[in-house]
VONUVEX-66607 format. One line per 5 residues: number of its first residue (from 1); for each residue x, y, z of N, C-alpha, C, O. Coordinates in Angstrom, 2 decimals. Example, Ala and Ser with C-alpha at 12.3 -4.5 7.8 and 13.67 -1.06 7.14 Angstrom:
<rs>
1 = 13.19:-5.69:7.80:12.30:-4.50:7.80:13.20:-3.30:7.80:14.24:-3.32:8.46 | 12.85:-2.25:7.08:13.67:-1.06:7.14:12.90:0.03:7.87:13.41:1.14:8.04
</rs>
This chain:
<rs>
1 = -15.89:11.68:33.62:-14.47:11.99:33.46:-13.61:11.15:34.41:-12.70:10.53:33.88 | -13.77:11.05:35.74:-13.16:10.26:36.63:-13.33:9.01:36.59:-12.30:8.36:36.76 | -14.76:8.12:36.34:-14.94:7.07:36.27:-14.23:6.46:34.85:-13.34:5.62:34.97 | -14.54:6.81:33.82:-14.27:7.04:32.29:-12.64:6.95:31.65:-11.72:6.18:31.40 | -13.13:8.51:31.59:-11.52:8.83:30.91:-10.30:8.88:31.54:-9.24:8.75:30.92
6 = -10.38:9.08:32.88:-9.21:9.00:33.51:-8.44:7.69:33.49:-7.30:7.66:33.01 | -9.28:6.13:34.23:-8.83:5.51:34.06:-8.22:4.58:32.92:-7.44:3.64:33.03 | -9.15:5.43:31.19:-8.55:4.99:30.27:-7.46:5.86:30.03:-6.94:5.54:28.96 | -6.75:7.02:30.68:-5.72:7.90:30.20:-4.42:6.62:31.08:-3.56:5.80:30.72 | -4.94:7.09:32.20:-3.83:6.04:33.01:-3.58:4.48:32.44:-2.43:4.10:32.25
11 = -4.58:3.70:32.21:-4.13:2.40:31.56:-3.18:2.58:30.01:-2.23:1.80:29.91 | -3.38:3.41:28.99:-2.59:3.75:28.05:-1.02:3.90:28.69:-0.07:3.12:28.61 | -1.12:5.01:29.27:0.30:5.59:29.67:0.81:4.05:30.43:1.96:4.15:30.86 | 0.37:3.10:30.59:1.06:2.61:31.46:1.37:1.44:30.58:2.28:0.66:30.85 | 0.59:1.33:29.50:0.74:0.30:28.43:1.53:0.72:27.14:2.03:-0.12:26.38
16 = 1.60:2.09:26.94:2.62:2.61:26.16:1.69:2.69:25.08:2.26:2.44:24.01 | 0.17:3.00:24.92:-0.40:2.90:24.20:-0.79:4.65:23.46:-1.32:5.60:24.06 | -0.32:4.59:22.04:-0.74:6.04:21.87:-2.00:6.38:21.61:-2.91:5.57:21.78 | -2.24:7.75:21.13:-3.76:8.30:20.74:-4.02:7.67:19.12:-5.01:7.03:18.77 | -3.10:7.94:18.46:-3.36:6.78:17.23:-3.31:5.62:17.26:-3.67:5.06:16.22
21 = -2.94:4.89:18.24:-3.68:3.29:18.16:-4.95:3.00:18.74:-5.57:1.98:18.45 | -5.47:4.09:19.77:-6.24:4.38:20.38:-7.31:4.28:18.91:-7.94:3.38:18.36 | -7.16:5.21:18.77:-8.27:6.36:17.25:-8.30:4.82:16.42:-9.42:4.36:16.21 | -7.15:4.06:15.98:-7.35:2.87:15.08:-8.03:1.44:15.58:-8.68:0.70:14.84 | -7.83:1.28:16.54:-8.47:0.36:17.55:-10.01:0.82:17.67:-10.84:-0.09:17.71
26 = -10.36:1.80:17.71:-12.02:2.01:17.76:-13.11:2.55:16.16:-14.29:2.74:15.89 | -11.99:2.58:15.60:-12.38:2.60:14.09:-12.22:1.03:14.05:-13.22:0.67:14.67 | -11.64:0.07:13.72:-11.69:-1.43:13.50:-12.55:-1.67:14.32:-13.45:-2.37:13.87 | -12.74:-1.11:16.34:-14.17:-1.89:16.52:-15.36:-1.58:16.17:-16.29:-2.25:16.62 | -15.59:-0.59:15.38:-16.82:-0.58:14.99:-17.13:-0.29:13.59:-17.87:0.59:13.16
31 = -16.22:-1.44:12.72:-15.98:-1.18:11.47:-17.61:-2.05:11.33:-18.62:-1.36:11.49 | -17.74:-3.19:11.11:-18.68:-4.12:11.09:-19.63:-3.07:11.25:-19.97:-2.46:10.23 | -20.24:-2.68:12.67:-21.53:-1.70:12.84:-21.30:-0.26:11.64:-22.26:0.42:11.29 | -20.32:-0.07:11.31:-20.52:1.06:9.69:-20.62:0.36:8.93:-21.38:0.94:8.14 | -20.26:-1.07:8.29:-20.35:-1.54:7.43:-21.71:-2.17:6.70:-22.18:-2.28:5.57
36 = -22.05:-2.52:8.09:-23.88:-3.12:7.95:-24.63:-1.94:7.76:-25.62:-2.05:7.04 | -24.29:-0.42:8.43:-24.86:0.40:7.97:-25.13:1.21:6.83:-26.19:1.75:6.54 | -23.80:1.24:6.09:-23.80:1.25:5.19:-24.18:0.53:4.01:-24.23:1.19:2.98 | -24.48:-0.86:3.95:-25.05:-1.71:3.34:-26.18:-1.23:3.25:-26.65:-1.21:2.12 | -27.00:-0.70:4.35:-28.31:-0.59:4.76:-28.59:0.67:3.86:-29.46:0.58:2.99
41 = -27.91:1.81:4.02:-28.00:2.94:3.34:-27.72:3.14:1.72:-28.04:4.07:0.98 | -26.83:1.65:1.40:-26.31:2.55:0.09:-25.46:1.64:-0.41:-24.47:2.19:-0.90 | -25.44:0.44:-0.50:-24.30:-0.95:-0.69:-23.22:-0.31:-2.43:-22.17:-0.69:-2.93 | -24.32:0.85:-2.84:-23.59:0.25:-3.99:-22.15:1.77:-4.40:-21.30:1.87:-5.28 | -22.57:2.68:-3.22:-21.15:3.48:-2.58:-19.91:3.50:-2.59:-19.30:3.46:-1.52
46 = -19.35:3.55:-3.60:-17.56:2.89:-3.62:-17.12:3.36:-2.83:-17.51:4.45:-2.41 | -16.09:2.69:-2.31:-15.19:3.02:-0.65:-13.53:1.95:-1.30:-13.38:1.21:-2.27 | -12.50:2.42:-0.11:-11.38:1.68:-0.48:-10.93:1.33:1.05:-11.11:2.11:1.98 | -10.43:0.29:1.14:-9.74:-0.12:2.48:-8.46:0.10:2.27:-8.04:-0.45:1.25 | -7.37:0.98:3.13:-5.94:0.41:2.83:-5.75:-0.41:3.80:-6.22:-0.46:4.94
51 = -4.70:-1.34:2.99:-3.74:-1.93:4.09:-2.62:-2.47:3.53:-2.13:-2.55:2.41 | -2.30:-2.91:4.93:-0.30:-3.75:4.85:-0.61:-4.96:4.17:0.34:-5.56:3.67 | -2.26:-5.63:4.02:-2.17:-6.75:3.66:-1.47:-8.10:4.19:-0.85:-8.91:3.49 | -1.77:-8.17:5.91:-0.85:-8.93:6.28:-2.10:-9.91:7.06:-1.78:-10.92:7.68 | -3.01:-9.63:6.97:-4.65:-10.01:7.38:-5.37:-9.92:6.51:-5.60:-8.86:5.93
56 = -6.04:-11.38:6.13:-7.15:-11.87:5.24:-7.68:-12.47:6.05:-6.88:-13.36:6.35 | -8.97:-12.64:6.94:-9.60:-13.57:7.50:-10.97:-13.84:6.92:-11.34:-13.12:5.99 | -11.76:-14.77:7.35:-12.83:-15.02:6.74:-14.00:-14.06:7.61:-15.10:-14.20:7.08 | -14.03:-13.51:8.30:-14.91:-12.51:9.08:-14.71:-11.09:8.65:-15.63:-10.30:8.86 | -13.60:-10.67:8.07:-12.87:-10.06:7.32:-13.67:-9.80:5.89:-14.15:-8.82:5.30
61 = -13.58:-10.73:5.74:-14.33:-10.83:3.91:-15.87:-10.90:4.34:-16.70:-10.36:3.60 | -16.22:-11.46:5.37:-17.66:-11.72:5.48:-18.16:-9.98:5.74:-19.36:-9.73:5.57 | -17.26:-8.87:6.13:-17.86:-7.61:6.62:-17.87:-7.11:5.75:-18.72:-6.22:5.74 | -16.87:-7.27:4.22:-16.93:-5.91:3.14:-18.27:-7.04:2.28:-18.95:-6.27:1.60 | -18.69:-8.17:2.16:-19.86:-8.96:1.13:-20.85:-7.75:1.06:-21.63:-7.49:1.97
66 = -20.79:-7.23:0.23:-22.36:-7.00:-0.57:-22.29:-5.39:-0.36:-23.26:-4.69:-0.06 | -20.76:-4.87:-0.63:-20.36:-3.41:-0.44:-19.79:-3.70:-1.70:-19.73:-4.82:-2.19 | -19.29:-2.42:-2.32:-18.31:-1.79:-3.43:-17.38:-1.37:-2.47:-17.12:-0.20:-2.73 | -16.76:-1.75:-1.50:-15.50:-1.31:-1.01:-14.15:-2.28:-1.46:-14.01:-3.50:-1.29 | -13.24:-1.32:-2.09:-12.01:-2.23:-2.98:-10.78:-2.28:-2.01:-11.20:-2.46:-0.86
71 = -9.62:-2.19:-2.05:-8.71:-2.24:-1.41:-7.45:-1.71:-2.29:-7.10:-2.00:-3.44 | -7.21:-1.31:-1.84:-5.21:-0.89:-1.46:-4.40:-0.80:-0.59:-4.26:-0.01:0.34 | -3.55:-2.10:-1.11:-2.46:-3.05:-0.41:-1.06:-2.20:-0.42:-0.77:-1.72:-1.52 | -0.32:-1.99:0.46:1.13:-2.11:0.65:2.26:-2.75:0.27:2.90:-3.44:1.06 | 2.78:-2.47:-1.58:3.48:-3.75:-1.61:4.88:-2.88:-2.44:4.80:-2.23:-3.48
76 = 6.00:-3.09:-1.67:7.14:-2.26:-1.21:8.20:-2.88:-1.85:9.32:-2.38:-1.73 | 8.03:-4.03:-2.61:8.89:-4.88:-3.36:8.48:-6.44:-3.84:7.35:-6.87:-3.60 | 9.22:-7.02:-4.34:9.23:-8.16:-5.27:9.53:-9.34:-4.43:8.91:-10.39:-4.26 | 11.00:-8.73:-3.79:11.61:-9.66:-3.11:11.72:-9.81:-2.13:11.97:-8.76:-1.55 | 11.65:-11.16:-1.14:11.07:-11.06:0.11:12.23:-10.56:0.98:11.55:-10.25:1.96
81 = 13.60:-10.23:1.37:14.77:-10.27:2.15:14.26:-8.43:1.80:14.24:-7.75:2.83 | 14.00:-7.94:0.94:13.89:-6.45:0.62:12.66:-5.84:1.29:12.54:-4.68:1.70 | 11.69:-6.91:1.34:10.03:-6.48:1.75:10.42:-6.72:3.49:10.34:-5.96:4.45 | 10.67:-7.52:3.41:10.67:-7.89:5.01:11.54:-7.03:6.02:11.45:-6.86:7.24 | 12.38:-6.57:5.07:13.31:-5.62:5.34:12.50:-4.03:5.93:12.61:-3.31:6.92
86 = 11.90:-4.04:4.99:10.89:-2.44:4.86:9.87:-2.51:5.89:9.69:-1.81:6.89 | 9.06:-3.77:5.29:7.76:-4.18:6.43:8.30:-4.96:7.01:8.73:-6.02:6.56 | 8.41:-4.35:8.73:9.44:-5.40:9.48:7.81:-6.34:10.38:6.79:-5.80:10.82 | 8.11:-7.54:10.37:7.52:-8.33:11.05:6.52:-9.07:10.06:5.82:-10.06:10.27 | 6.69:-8.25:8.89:5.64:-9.19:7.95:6.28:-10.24:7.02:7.41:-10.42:7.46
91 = 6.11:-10.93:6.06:6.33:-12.06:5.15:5.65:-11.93:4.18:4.42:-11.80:4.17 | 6.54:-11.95:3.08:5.93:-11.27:1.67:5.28:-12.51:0.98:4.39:-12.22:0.18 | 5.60:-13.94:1.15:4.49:-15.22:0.79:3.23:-14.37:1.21:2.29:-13.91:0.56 | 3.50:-14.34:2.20:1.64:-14.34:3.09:0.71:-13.08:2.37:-0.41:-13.19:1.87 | 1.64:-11.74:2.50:1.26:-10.69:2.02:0.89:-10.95:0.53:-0.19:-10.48:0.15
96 = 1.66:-11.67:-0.39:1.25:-11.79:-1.92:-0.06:-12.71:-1.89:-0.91:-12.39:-2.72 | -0.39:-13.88:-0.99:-1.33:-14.68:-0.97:-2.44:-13.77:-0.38:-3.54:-13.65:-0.91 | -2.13:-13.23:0.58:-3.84:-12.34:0.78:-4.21:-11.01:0.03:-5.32:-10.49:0.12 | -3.03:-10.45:-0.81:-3.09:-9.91:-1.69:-4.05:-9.99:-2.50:-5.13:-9.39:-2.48 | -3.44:-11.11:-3.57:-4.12:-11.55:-4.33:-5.65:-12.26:-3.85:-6.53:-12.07:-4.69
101 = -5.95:-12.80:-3.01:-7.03:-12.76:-2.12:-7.91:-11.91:-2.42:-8.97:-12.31:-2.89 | -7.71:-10.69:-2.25:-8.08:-9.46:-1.84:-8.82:-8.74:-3.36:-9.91:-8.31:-3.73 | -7.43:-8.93:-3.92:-7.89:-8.61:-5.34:-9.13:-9.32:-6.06:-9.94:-8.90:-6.88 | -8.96:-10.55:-5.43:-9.96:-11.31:-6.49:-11.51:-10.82:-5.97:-12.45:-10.68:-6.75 | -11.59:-10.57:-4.40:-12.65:-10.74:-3.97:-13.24:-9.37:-4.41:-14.44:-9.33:-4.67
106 = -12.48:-8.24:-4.51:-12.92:-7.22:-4.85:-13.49:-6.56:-6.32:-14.21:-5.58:-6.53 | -12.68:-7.74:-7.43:-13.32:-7.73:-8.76:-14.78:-8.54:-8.62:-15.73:-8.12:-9.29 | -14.97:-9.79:-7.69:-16.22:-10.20:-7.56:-17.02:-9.29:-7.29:-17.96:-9.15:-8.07 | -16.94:-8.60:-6.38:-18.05:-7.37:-5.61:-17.80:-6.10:-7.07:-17.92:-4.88:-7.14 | -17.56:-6.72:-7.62:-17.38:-5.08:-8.85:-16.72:-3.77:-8.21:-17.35:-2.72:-8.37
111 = -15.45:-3.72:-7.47:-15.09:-2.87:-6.38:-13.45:-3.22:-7.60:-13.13:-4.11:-8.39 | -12.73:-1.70:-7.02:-11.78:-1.34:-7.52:-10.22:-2.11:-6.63:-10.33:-2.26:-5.41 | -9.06:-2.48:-7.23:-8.36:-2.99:-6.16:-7.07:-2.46:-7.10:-6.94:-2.45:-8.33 | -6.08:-1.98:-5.94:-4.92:-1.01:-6.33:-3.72:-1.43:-5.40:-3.96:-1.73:-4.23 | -2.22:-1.46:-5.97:-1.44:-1.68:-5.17:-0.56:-0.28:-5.06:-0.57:0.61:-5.91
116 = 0.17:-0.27:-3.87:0.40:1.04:-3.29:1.82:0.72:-2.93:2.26:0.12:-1.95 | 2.62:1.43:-4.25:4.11:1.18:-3.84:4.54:2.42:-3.61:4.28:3.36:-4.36 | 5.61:2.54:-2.00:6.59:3.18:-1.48:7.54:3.72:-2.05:8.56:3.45:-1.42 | 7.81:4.56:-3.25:9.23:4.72:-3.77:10.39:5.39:-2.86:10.14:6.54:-2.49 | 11.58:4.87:-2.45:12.38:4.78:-1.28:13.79:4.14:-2.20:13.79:3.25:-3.05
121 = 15.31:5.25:-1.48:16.02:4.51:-1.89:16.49:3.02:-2.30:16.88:2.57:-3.37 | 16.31:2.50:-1.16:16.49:0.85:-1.43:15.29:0.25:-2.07:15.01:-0.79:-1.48 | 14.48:0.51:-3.04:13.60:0.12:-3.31:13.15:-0.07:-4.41:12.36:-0.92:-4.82 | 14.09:1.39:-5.28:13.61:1.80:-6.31:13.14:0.77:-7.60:12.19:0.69:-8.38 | 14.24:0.15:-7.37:14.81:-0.86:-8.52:13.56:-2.16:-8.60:13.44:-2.71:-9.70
126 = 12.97:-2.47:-7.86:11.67:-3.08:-7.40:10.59:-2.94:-7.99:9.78:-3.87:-8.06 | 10.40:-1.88:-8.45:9.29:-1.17:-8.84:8.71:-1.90:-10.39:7.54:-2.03:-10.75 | 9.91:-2.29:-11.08:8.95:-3.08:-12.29:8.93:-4.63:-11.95:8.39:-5.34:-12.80 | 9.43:-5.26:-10.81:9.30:-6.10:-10.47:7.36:-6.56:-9.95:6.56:-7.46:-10.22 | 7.36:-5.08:-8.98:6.06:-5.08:-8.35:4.94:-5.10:-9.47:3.88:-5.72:-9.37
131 = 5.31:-4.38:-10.46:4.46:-3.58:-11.24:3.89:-4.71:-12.32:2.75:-4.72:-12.78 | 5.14:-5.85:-12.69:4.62:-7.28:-13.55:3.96:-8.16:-12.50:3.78:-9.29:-12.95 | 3.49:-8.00:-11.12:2.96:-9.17:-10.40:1.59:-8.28:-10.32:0.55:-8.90:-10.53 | 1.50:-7.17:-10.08:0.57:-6.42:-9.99:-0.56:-6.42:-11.20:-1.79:-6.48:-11.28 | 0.62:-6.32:-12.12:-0.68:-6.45:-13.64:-0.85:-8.11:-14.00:-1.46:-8.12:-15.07
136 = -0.64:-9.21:-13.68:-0.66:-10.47:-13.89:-2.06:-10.53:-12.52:-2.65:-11.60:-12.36 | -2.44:-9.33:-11.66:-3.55:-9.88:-10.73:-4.69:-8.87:-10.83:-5.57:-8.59:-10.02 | -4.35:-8.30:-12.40:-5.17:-6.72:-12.70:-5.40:-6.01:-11.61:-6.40:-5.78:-10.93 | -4.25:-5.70:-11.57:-4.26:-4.35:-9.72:-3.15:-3.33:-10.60:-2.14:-3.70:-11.18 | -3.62:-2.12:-10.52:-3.20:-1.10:-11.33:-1.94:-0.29:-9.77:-1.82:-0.45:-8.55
141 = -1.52:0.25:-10.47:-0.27:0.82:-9.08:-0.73:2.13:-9.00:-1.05:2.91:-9.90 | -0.71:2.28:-7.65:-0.32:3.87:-6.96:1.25:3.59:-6.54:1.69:2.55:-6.04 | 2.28:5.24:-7.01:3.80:5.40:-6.86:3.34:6.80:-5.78:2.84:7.90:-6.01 | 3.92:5.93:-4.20:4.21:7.25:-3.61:5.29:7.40:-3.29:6.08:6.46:-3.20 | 5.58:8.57:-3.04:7.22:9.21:-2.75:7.78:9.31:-1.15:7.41:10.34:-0.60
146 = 8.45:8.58:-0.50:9.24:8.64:0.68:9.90:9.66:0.93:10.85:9.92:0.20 | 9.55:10.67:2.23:10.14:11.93:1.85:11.49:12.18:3.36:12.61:12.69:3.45 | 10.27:11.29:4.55:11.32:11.35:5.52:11.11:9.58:5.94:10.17:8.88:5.55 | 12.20:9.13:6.81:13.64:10.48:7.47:14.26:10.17:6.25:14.27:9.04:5.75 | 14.96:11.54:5.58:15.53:11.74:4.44:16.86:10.88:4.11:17.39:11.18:3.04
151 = 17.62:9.59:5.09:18.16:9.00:4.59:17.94:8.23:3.37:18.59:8.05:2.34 | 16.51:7.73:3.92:15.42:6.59:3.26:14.88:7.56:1.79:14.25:7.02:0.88 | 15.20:8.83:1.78:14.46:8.97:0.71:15.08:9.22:-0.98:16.18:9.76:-1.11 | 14.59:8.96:-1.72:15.21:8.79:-3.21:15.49:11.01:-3.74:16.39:11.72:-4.16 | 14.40:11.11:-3.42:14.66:12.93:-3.55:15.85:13.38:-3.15:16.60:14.13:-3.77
156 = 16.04:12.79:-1.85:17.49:13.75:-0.84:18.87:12.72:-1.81:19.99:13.19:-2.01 | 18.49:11.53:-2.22:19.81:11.14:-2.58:20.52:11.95:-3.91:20.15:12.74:-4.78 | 21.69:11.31:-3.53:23.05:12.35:-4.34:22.32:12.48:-5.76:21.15:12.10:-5.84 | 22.89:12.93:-6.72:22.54:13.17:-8.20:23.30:11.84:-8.96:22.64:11.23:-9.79 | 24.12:11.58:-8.79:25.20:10.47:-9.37:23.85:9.04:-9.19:23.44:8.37:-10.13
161 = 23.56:8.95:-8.23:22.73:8.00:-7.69:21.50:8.13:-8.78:21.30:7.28:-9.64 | 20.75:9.26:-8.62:19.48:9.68:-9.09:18.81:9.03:-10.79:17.80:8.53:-11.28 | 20.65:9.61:-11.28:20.96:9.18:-12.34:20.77:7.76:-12.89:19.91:7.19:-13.56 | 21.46:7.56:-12.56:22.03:5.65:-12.41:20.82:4.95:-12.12:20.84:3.88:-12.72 | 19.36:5.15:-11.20:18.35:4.64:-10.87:17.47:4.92:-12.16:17.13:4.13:-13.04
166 = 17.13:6.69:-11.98:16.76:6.40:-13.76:17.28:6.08:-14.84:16.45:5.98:-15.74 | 18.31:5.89:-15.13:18.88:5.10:-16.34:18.47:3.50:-15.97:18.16:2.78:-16.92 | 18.47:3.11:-15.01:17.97:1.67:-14.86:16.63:1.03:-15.08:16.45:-0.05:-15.64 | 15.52:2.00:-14.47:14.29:1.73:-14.52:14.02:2.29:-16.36:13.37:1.53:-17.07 | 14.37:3.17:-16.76:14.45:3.16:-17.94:15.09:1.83:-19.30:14.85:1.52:-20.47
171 = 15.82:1.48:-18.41:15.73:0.64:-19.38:15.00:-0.48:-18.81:15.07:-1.34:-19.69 | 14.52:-0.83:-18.11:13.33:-1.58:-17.94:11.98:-1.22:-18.58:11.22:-1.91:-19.26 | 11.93:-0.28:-18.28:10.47:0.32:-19.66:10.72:0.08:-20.70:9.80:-0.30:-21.42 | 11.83:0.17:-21.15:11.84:-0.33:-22.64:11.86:-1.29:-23.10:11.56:-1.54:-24.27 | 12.38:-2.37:-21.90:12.16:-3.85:-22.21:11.23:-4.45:-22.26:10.99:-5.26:-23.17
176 = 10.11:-4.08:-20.83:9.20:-4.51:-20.29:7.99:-3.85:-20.39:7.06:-4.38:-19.79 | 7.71:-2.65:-21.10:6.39:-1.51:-20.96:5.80:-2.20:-21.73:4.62:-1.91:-21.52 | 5.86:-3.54:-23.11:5.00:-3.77:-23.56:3.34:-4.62:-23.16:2.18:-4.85:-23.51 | 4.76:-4.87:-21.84:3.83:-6.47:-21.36:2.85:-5.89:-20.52:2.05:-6.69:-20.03 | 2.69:-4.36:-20.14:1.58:-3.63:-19.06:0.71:-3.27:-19.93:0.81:-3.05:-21.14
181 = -0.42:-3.21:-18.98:-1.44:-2.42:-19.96:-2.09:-1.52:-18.82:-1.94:-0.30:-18.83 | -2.77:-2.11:-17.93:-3.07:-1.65:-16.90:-2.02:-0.19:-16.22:-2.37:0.99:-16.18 | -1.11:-0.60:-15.90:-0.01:0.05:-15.95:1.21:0.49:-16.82:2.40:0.57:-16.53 | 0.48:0.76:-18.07:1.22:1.15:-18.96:1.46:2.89:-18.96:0.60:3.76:-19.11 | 2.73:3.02:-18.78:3.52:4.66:-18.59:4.04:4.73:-17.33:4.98:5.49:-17.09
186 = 3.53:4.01:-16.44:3.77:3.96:-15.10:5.30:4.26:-14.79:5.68:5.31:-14.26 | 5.98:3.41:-15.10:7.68:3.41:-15.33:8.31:4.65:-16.18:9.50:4.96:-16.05 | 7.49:5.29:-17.01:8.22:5.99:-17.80:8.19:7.37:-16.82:9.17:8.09:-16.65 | 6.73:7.61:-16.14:6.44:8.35:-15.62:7.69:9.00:-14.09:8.28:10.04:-13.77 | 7.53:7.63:-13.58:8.78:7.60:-12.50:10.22:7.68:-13.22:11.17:7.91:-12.46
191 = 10.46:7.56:-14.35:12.16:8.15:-14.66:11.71:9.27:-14.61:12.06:9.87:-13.59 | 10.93:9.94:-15.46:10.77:11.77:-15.51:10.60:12.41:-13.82:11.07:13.53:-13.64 | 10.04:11.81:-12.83:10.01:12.27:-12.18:11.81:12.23:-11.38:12.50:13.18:-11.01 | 12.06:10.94:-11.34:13.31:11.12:-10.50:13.99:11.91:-11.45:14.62:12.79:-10.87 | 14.16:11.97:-13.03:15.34:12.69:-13.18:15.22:14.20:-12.99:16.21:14.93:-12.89
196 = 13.75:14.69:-12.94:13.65:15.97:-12.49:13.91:15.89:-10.94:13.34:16.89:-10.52 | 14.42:15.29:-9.97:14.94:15.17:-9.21:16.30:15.80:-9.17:16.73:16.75:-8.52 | 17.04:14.77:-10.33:18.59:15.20:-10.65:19.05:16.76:-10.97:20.17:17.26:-10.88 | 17.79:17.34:-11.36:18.32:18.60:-12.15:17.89:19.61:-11.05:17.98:20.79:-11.41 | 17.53:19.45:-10.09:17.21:20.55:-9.23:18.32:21.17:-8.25:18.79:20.37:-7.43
201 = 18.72:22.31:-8.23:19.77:22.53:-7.06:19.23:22.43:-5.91:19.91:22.57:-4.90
</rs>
């Protein structure tokens, strides 16, 4: 305890380091030693990695080889001034290039690969943008819902608003639902949900 943990409590506090970077920092260091173990036990185990997708390295790819582990990426928009906006410090070139990266390597390994969009006021409108780059790299979408801080979120906004977003993405489904397959309903699914948004007191 004194030799140990103390002096790792004190170096944190003094580095501003929390218990969840802590907890994530020792899961990544000993991702490799689960990964070989798992190879060892059972390679053919489906598993999913998330991420921001802002890291593709080649040591990286060399740890998931010869697993069924797929990935789901973070991808929050189309356009980069909007993404960069959301994901601050990242670059949506880089993120679409290891993306797609990601994707490919994971249809090689016969592993599942999914993109994971944020639905968020400023965002909404994005969503069939994401959803035609997504099915052009056969990556099927997960739609999650932004709930706090409730400025940011599409639920808390006004009804006038609510409206106007689903009438928009709606008519994007109707333009564009033919060209999905993978993600076909996806869009229709998110008007029904926001407009049951609109109708709630």
């Amino acid at each position: 305890l004194t030799d140990e943990l103390r002096p790792l409590i004190d170096s944190m506090r003094l580095n501003k380091v929390t218990l969840d970077e802590l907890d994530t920092y020792l899961h990544a260091r000993h991702a490799r030693e689960a990964n070989a173990y798992l190879k060892e036990l059972n390679p053919e185990v489906p598993g999913t990695i998330v991420t921001n997708g802002t890291r593709w390295w080649a040591n990286q790819q060399a740890a998931v080889e010869g697993l069924r582990l797929g990935f789901t990426i973070s991808v929050d928009a189309a356009q980069a001034p909007l993404f960069e906006a959301i994901r601050v410090g990242a670059r949506l070139s880089e993120v679409r290039d290891n993306a797609e990266a990601m994707l490919e390597d994971a249809r090689n390994r016969g592993a599942d690969g999914f993109i994971n969009f944020c639905l968020m006021r400023s965002n909404a409108l994005e969503l069939p943008n994401v959803l035609t780059w997504a099915e052009a790299n056969q990556a099927r979408v997960n739609v999650s819902v932004v709930r706090s801080p409730r400025s940011m979120s599409l639920v808390d906004a006004p009804q006038d608003e609510l409206r106007r977003t689903a009438s928009a993405l709606e008519g994007c489904a109707d333009a564009n639902g033919d060209g999905l397959v993978l993600n076909a309903g996806v869009l229709n699914a998110e008007v029904q949900r926001i407009r049951s948004w609109a109708v709630q007191e």
